[in-house]
C-alpha positions in Angstrom: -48.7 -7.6 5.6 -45.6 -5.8 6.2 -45.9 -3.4 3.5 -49.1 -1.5 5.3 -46.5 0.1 8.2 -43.7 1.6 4.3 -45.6 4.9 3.9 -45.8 5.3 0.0 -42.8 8.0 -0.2 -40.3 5.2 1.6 -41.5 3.1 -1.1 -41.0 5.7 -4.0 -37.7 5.8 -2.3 -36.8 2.3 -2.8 -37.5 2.5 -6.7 -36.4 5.7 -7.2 -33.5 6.3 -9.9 -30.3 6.8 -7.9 -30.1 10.2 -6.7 -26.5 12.3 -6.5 -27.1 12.6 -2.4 -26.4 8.7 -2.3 -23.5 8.9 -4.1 -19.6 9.6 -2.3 -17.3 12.0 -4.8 -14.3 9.6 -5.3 -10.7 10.3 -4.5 -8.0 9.7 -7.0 -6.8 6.6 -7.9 -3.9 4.8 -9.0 -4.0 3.7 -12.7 -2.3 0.2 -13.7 -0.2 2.4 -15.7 0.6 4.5 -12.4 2.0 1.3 -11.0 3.6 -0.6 -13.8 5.8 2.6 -14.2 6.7 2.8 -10.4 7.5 -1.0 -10.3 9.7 -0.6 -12.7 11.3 2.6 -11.9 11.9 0.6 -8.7 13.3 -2.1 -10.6 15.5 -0.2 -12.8 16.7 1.8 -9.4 18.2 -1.4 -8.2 20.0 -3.1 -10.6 21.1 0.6 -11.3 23.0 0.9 -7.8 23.7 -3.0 -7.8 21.6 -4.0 -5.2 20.4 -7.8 -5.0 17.9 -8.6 -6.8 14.1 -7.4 -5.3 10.6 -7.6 -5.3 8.2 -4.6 -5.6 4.2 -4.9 -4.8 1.9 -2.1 -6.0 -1.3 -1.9 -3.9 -3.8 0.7 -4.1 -5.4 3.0 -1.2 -7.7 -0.5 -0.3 -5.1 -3.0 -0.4 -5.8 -4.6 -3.7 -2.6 -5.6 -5.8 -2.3 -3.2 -9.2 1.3 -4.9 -9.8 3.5 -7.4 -8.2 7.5 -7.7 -10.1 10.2 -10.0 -9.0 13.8 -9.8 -10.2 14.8 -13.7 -11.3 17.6 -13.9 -8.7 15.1 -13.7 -5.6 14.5 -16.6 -2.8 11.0 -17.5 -3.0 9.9 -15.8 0.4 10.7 -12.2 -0.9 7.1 -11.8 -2.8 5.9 -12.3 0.3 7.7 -10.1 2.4 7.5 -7.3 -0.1 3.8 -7.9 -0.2 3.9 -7.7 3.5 5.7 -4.2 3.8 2.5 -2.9 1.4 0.0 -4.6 3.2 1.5 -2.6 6.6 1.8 0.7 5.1 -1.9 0.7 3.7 -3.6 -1.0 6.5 -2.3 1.7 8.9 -1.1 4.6 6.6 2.1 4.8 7.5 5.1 3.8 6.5 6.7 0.1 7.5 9.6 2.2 8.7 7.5 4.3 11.0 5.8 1.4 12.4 9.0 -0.4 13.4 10.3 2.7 14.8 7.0 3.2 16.8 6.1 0.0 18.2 9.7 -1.9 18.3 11.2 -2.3 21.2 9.0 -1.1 23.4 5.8 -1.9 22.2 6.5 -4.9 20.8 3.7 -7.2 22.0 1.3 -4.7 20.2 3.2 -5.0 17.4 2.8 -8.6 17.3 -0.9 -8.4 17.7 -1.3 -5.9 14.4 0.6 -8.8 12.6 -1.5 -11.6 14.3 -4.9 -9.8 12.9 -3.3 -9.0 9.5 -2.7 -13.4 9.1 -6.2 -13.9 10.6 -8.0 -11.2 8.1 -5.5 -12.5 5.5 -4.0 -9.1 5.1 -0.1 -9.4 5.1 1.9 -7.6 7.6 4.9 -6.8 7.8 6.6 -3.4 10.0 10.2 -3.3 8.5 11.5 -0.8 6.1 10.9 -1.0 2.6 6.8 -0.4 2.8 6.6 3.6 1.1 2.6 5.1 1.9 1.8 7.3 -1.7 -0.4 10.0 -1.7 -1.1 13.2 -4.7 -0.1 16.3 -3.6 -3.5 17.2 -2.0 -2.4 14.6 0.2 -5.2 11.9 -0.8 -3.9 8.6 -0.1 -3.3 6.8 -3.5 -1.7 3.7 -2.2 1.8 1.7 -1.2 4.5 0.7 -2.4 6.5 -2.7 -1.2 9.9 -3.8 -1.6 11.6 -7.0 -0.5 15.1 -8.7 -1.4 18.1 -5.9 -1.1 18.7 -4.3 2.6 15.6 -2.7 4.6 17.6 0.4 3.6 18.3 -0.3 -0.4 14.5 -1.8 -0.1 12.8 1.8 0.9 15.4 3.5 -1.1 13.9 1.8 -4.0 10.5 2.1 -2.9 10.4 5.7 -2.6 12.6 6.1 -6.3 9.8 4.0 -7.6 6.8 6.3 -6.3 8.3 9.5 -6.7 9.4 8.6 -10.2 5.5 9.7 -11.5 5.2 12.8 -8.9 3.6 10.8 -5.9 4.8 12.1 -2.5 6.1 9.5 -0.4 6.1 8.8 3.3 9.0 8.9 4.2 10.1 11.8 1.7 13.4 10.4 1.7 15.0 7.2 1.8 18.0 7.1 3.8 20.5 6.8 1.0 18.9 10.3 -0.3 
Protein backbone atom coordinates (compact mmCIF):
# COMPACT_ATOMS: atom_id res chain seq x y z
CA UNK A 1 0.00 0.00 0.00
CA UNK A 2 2.64 2.47 0.62
CA UNK A 3 4.24 2.16 -2.65
CA UNK A 4 0.96 3.90 -4.54
CA UNK A 5 2.06 7.60 -2.93
CA UNK A 6 6.57 6.70 -4.72
CA UNK A 7 5.87 8.21 -8.12
CA UNK A 8 7.78 5.79 -10.66
CA UNK A 9 10.85 8.29 -11.23
CA UNK A 10 11.53 8.16 -7.10
CA UNK A 11 11.47 4.66 -7.61
CA UNK A 12 13.85 4.55 -10.74
CA UNK A 13 15.85 6.63 -8.37
CA UNK A 14 16.19 4.11 -5.77
CA UNK A 15 17.56 1.36 -8.26
CA UNK A 16 19.36 3.53 -10.20
CA UNK A 17 23.28 2.86 -10.72
CA UNK A 18 25.04 5.29 -8.51
CA UNK A 19 25.30 8.57 -10.19
CA UNK A 20 28.59 11.02 -9.79
CA UNK A 21 26.10 13.85 -8.16
CA UNK A 22 25.86 11.45 -5.01
CA UNK A 23 29.32 11.04 -4.73
CA UNK A 24 31.83 13.78 -2.46
CA UNK A 25 35.45 14.33 -4.40
CA UNK A 26 37.74 13.05 -1.51
CA UNK A 27 40.50 15.03 0.10
CA UNK A 28 43.92 13.62 0.52
CA UNK A 29 44.85 11.14 2.79
CA UNK A 30 47.53 9.86 4.86
CA UNK A 31 48.99 6.59 3.64
CA UNK A 32 50.28 3.94 6.33
CA UNK A 33 53.47 4.65 4.71
CA UNK A 34 52.91 8.52 5.43
CA UNK A 35 52.79 7.67 9.07
CA UNK A 36 55.21 4.87 9.62
CA UNK A 37 57.85 7.35 8.24
CA UNK A 38 56.73 10.33 10.51
CA UNK A 39 56.62 7.95 13.60
CA UNK A 40 59.81 7.11 13.09
CA UNK A 41 61.32 10.29 12.06
CA UNK A 42 59.81 11.21 15.43
CA UNK A 43 61.49 8.46 16.96
CA UNK A 44 64.84 8.80 15.54
CA UNK A 45 64.44 12.83 16.48
CA UNK A 46 64.55 11.82 20.15
CA UNK A 47 66.91 9.43 20.87
CA UNK A 48 68.96 11.79 18.39
CA UNK A 49 68.81 14.89 21.01
CA UNK A 50 68.66 12.43 24.04
CA UNK A 51 65.38 12.93 25.08
CA UNK A 52 63.64 10.19 27.30
CA UNK A 53 62.18 7.77 25.72
CA UNK A 54 58.52 8.61 23.92
CA UNK A 55 55.51 7.60 22.38
CA UNK A 56 54.17 8.85 18.99
CA UNK A 57 50.41 8.16 17.74
CA UNK A 58 49.52 8.72 14.00
CA UNK A 59 45.81 9.50 13.47
CA UNK A 60 44.37 10.50 10.33
CA UNK A 61 41.94 13.59 9.53
CA UNK A 62 38.87 11.25 11.32
CA UNK A 63 40.64 10.13 14.28
CA UNK A 64 41.47 6.65 13.34
CA UNK A 65 45.00 5.27 14.48
CA UNK A 66 47.37 4.71 11.10
CA UNK A 67 50.47 4.02 13.72
CA UNK A 68 51.05 3.97 17.33
CA UNK A 69 55.30 3.47 18.50
CA UNK A 70 56.52 3.36 21.92
CA UNK A 71 60.22 3.60 22.89
CA UNK A 72 60.90 0.37 25.47
CA UNK A 73 61.89 2.77 28.40
CA UNK A 74 58.24 4.42 28.64
CA UNK A 75 55.83 4.12 31.88
CA UNK A 76 52.81 2.55 30.80
CA UNK A 77 50.46 5.73 30.85
CA UNK A 78 52.49 7.55 27.99
CA UNK A 79 50.52 5.59 25.01
CA UNK A 80 47.84 7.05 26.39
CA UNK A 81 48.67 10.46 26.82
CA UNK A 82 50.28 10.62 23.42
CA UNK A 83 47.12 9.13 22.05
CA UNK A 84 45.42 11.86 23.88
CA UNK A 85 47.43 14.94 22.54
CA UNK A 86 46.19 13.36 18.77
CA UNK A 87 42.86 12.81 19.70
CA UNK A 88 42.81 16.91 20.89
CA UNK A 89 44.44 18.16 17.88
CA UNK A 90 41.96 16.24 15.40
CA UNK A 91 38.83 16.58 17.30
CA UNK A 92 39.27 20.44 17.22
CA UNK A 93 41.93 21.18 14.55
CA UNK A 94 44.27 22.72 16.38
CA UNK A 95 47.12 22.11 18.02
CA UNK A 96 47.24 20.64 21.90
CA UNK A 97 49.47 23.65 22.40
CA UNK A 98 46.93 26.12 21.16
CA UNK A 99 44.23 24.67 23.11
CA UNK A 100 46.15 24.93 26.47
CA UNK A 101 47.06 28.33 25.68
CA UNK A 102 43.37 29.19 24.76
CA UNK A 103 41.30 27.67 27.35
CA UNK A 104 43.90 27.43 30.41
CA UNK A 105 43.63 29.52 32.94
CA UNK A 106 40.90 31.30 32.25
CA UNK A 107 38.66 29.11 30.69
CA UNK A 108 39.44 26.22 32.38
CA UNK A 109 36.05 24.74 33.31
CA UNK A 110 35.38 24.69 29.42
CA UNK A 111 38.34 23.06 29.10
CA UNK A 112 37.32 20.43 31.34
CA UNK A 113 34.09 19.83 29.66
CA UNK A 114 35.87 19.20 26.01
CA UNK A 115 37.86 16.44 27.97
CA UNK A 116 34.71 15.16 29.85
CA UNK A 117 32.88 14.65 26.23
CA UNK A 118 36.02 13.24 24.66
CA UNK A 119 35.96 10.12 27.82
CA UNK A 120 32.15 9.96 27.30
CA UNK A 121 32.38 9.59 23.26
CA UNK A 122 35.58 7.56 23.91
CA UNK A 123 37.67 9.95 22.03
CA UNK A 124 40.94 10.80 24.06
CA UNK A 125 41.66 14.20 25.14
CA UNK A 126 44.27 15.67 26.11
CA UNK A 127 45.24 19.96 25.63
CA UNK A 128 49.06 19.93 26.47
CA UNK A 129 51.76 20.28 24.11
CA UNK A 130 53.00 17.62 22.13
CA UNK A 131 49.58 17.11 19.82
CA UNK A 132 50.96 18.64 16.04
CA UNK A 133 47.54 19.19 13.45
CA UNK A 134 49.13 18.03 9.64
CA UNK A 135 47.78 19.37 6.69
CA UNK A 136 49.23 19.30 2.57
CA UNK A 137 50.12 22.49 1.38
CA UNK A 138 46.59 23.25 0.02
CA UNK A 139 45.96 23.21 3.52
CA UNK A 140 43.64 20.01 3.60
CA UNK A 141 43.68 18.57 6.90
CA UNK A 142 45.55 15.16 6.65
CA UNK A 143 45.73 14.31 10.27
CA UNK A 144 47.81 14.56 13.83
CA UNK A 145 50.45 13.72 15.17
CA UNK A 146 50.89 12.79 19.18
CA UNK A 147 53.72 12.57 21.39
CA UNK A 148 54.05 11.53 25.00
CA UNK A 149 57.14 10.70 27.37
CA UNK A 150 60.02 13.56 26.98
CA UNK A 151 58.96 17.38 28.08
CA UNK A 152 55.64 18.95 26.54
CA UNK A 153 58.42 20.97 24.75
CA UNK A 154 60.90 17.94 23.48
CA UNK A 155 57.25 16.12 22.95
CA UNK A 156 55.98 18.82 20.11
CA UNK A 157 59.58 19.32 19.09
CA UNK A 158 59.34 15.80 18.05
CA UNK A 159 55.99 15.91 16.77
CA UNK A 160 56.49 18.54 14.42
CA UNK A 161 60.28 16.83 13.24
CA UNK A 162 58.14 13.81 12.64
CA UNK A 163 55.46 15.52 10.27
CA UNK A 164 57.49 17.77 8.53
CA UNK A 165 60.00 15.07 7.84
CA UNK A 166 57.63 13.96 4.51
CA UNK A 167 56.60 17.76 3.62
CA UNK A 168 53.35 18.02 5.81
CA UNK A 169 52.92 21.60 7.27
CA UNK A 170 52.48 21.56 10.83
CA UNK A 171 50.44 23.57 13.29
CA UNK A 172 52.53 24.98 15.09
CA UNK A 173 55.21 25.57 12.15
CA UNK A 174 57.79 25.46 14.77
CA UNK A 175 58.47 23.72 17.85
CA UNK A 176 59.97 25.79 20.40
CA UNK A 177 63.44 24.30 20.27
CA UNK A 178 63.43 25.41 16.34
Amino acid sequence: PWMGVLSSKALDNCTAPMSAKWLAVGNPVLTLDAADAMSNAALLEAKNKGFKDISVFILDATGRTLVSKTMLGCPPLIPDIAHAKAGATIGTHSSSRALKDKYVPERTPQLLAMTTIGVASNQPFAAVPGGVLCRDGDGNILGAIGVSGASADEDEHCAVVGAQSIGLVTEPAKSKLQ
